[in-house]
C-alpha positions in Angstrom: 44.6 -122.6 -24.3 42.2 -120.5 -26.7 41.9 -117.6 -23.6 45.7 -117.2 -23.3 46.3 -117.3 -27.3 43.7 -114.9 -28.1 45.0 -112.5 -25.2 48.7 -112.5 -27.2 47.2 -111.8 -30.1 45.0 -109.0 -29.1 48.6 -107.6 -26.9 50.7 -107.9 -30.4 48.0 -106.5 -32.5 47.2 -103.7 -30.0 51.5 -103.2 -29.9 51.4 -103.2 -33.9 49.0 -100.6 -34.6 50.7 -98.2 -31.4 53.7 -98.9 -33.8 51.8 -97.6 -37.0 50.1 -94.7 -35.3 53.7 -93.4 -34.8 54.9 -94.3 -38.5 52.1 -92.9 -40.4 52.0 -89.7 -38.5 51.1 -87.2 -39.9 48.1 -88.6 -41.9 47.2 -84.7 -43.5 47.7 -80.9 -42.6 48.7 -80.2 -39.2 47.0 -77.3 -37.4 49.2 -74.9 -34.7 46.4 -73.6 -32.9 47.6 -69.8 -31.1 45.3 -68.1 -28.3 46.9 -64.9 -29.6 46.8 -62.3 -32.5 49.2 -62.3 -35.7 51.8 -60.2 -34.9 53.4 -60.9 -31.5 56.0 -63.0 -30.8 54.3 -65.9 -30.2 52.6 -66.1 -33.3 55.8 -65.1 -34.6 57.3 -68.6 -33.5 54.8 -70.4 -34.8 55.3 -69.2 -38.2 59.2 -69.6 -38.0 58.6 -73.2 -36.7 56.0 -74.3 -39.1 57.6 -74.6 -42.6 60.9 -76.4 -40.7 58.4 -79.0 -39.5 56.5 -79.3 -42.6 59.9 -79.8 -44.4 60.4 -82.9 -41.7 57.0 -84.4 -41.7 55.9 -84.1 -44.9 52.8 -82.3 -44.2 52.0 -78.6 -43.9 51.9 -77.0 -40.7 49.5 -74.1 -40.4 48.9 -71.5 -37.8 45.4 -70.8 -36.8 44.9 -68.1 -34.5 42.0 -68.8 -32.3 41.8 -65.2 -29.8 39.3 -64.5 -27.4 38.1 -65.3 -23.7 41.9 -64.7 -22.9 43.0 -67.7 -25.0 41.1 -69.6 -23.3 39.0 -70.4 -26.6 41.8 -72.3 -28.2 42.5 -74.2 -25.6 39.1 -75.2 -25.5 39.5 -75.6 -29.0 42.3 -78.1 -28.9 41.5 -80.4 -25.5 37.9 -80.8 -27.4 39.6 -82.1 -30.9 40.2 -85.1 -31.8 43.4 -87.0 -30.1 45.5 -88.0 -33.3 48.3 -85.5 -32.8 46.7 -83.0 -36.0 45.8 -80.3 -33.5 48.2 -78.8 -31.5 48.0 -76.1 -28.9 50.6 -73.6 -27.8 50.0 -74.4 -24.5 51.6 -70.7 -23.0 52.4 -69.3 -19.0 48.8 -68.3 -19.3 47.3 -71.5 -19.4 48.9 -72.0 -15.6 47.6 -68.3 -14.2 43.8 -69.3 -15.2 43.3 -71.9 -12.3 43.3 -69.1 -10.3 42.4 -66.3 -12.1 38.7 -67.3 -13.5 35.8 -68.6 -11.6 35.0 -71.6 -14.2 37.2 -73.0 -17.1 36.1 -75.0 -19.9 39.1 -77.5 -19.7 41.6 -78.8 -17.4 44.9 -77.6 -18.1 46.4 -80.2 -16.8 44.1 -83.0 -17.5 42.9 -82.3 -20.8 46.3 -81.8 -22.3 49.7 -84.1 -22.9 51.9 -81.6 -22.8 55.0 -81.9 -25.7 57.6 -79.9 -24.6 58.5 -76.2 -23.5 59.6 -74.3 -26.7 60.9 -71.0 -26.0 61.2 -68.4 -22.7 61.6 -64.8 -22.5 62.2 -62.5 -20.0 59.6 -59.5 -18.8 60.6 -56.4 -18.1 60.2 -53.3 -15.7 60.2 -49.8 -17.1 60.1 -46.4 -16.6 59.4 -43.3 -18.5 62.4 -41.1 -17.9 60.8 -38.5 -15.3 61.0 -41.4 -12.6 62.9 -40.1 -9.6 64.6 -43.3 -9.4 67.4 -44.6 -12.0 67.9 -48.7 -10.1 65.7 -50.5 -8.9 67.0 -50.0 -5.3 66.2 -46.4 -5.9 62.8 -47.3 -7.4 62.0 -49.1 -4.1 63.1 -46.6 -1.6 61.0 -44.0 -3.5 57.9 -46.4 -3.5 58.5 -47.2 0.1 58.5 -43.7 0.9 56.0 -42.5 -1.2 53.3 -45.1 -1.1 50.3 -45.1 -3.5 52.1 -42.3 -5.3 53.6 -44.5 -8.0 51.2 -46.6 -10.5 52.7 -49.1 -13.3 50.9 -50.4 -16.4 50.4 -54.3 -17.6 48.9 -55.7 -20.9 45.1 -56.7 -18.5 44.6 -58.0 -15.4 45.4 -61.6 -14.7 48.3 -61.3 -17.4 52.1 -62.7 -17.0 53.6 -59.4 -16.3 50.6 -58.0 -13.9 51.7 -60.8 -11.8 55.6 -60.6 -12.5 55.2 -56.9 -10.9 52.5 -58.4 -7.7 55.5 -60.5 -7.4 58.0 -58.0 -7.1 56.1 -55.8 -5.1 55.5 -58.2 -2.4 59.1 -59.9 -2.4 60.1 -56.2 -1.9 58.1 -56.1 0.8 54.6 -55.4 -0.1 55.5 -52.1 -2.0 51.9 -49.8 -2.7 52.3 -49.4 -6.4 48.7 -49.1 -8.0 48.4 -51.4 -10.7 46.7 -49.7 -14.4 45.3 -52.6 -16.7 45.4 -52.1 -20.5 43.7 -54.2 -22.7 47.0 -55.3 -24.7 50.7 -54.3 -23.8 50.7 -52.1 -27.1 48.6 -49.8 -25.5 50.6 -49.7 -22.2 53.7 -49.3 -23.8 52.3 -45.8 -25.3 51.2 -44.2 -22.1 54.8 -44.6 -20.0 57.0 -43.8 -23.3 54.0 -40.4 -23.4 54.9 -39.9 -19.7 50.7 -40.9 -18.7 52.0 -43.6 -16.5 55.2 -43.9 -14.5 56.0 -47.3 -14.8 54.9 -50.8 -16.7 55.5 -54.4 -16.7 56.0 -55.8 -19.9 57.3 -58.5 -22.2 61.0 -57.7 -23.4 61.0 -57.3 -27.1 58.8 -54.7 -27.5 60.5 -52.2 -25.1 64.2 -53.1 -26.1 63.9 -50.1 -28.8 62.8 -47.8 -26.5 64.8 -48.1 -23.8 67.7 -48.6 -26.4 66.6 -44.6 -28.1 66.2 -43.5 -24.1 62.5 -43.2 -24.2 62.3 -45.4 -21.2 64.6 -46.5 -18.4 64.8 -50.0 -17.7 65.1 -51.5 -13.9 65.5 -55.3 -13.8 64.6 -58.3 -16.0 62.7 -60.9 -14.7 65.0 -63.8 -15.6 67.7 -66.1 -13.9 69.9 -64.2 -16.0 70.7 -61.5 -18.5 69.4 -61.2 -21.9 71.1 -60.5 -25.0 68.6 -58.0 -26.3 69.8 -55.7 -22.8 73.0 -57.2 -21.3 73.5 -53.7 -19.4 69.8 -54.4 -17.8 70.2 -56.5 -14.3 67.9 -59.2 -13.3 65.7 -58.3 -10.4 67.9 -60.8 -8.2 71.1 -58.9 -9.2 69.3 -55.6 -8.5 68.5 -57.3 -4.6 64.9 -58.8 -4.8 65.7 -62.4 -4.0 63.7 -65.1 -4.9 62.4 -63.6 -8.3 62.5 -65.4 -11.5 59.6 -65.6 -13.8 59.5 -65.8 -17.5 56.8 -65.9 -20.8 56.9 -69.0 -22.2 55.3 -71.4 -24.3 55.3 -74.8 -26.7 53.0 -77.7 -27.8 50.5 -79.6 -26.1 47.6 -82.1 -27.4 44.9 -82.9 -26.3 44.3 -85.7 -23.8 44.5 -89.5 -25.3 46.7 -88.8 -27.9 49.1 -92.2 -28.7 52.1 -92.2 -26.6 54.0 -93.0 -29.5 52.7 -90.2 -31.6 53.3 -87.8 -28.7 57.2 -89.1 -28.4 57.3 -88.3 -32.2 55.8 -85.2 -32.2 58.2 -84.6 -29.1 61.1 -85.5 -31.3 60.1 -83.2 -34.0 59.6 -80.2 -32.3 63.2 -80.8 -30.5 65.1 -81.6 -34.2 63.3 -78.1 -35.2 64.5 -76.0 -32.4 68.2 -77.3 -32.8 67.8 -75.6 -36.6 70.5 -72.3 -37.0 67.7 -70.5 -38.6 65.5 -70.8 -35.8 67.8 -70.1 -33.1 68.9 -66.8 -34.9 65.4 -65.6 -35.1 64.4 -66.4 -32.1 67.5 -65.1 -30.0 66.6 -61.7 -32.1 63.5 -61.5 -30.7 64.6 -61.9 -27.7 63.9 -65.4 -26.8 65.5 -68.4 -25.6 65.6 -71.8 -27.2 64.4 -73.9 -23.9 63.1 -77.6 -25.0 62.1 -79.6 -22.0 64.2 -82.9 -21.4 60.6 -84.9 -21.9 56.9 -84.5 -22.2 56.6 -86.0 -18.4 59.2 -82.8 -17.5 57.5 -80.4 -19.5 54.4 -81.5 -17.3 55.8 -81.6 -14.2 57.0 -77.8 -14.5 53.2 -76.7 -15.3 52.2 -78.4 -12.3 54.5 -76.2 -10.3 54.0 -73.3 -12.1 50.1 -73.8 -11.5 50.8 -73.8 -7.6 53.3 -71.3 -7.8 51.1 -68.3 -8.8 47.8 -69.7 -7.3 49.0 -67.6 -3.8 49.8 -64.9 -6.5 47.4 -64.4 -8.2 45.1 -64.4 -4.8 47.1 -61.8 -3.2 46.9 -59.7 -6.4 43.1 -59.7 -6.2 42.3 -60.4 -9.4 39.3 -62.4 -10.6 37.6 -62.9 -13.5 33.6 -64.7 -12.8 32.9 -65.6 -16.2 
């Protein structure tokens, strides 16, 4: 009888500390670890998100911003930390482009990570400085098709969200020869079409809306499902004809691997009670961003796992490579 009584007791005691891991989280300062600079939007988020939390949990909630290697250096960071639910990533559309995009990774992005829940989506955009011979983006692609090679767009680097977002297009338009212009951050991209030195760029949303608002840049599609407040005059590149496109920034927590299931659920919980918060959905809608919590961790998982195979063939056709 000893074998069978000392099994329940290990299974309760194993059940009771699950149960305290969950209660007594947060045991100090949590740590929002960003692979991007102060300043953007997704550092922007963090530091909207942070003091709501630390309001709930009873801890502070600091943003560290880890850049370099592409962010892959946070995320490096995080999946190498300890699993108690103090260090979270925001685990970004990025994370699922490196698969494919560099030779060797220092983590798994799907196995080094429990990944919380999708925080927030925004839409990319394409523009055009205002000497484009083309005012829709049917227009745009007749000129391209009949001028190939002739047109060139920026991006924020190679490998990045909206390089792709534009690959995409050009090959659901039918494999349109636009030469693509890397720029080592979208700031710098955003200067060159407004000055007229490229034609067109793909971009993130927020940062054009003023331009294209003052006429300094002519906007052709977004890449969303659907319209965005910031531009509701601005079509989606399904509305404008190219069917099949949808692709969106997005981001939210992950930790790394082993974390307690029931500190996962109630960091999950959290992070859901946060983004239901007035104040935060103001802010965020202003900067152009949607309020999009997944429905679980397990969903928010599954979705990176299709994301992951969805621009592998992308990112291949692209030809870009990084052999760190």
């Amino acid at each position: 009888m000893k074998r069978p009584l000392q099994f329940l007791v290990f299974v309760f005691a194993s059940a009771l500390m699950t149960s305290l891991a969950a209660q007594t989280w947060p045991t100090k300062p949590v740590r929002l670890v960003l692979g991007y600079a102060a300043g953007g939007a997704m550092d922007m988020s963090g530091r909207v998100i942070s003091p709501i939390l630390s309001e709930s949990i009873g801890q502070p909630v600091v943003v560290e911003n880890r850049t370099g290697g592409a962010a892959n250096i946070a995320a490096e960071a995080v999946a190498r930390s300890t699993p108690d639910g103090h260090t979270i990533l925001f685990y970004a559309d990025a994370y699922t482009i490196a698969p494919s995009l560099f030779a060797r990774l220092p983590y798994d992005p799907v196995k080094d990570f429990v990944h919380v829940t999708q925080m927030v989506s925004g839409a990319h955009i394409l523009v055009g400085h205002p000497s484009v011979p083309a005012n829709t983006l049917q227009e745009l692609i007749a000129y391209a098709k009949a001028n190939p090679g002739k047109l060139a767009y920026g991006s924020p680097g190679n490998g990045t969200p909206q390089h792709l977002a534009a690959e995409l297009f050009k090959n659901l338009a039918g494999g349109l020869k636009i030469t693509h212009v890397p720029y080592k951050g979208g700031g710098q991209a955003i200067g060159d079409v407004v000055g007229g030195t490229i034609p067109l760029a793909s971009l993130g949303l927020p940062p054009t809306a003023g331009h294209i608002k003052a006429g300094r840049l002519k906007a052709f599609a977004v890449t969303s499902k659907a319209r965005q407040r910031l531009l509701p005059d601005t079509p989606t590149f399904q509305e404008a004809g190219v069917a099949g496109f949808e692709t969106v920034q997005w981001w939210g927590p992950a930790v790394p691997a082993g974390t307690p299931a029931p500190v996962v659920k109630r960091i999950y919980e959290e992070f859901v009670k946060a983004l239901r918060d007035p104040r935060l959905v103001q802010r965020f809608n202003g900067a152009g961003l949607e309020v999009t919590p997944s429905a679980s961790p397990e969903a928010f998982t599954g979705f990176i796992k299709a994301e992951i195979g969805r621009w592998a063939p992308v990112v291949k056709a692209s030809g870009a490579r990084v052999d760190n």
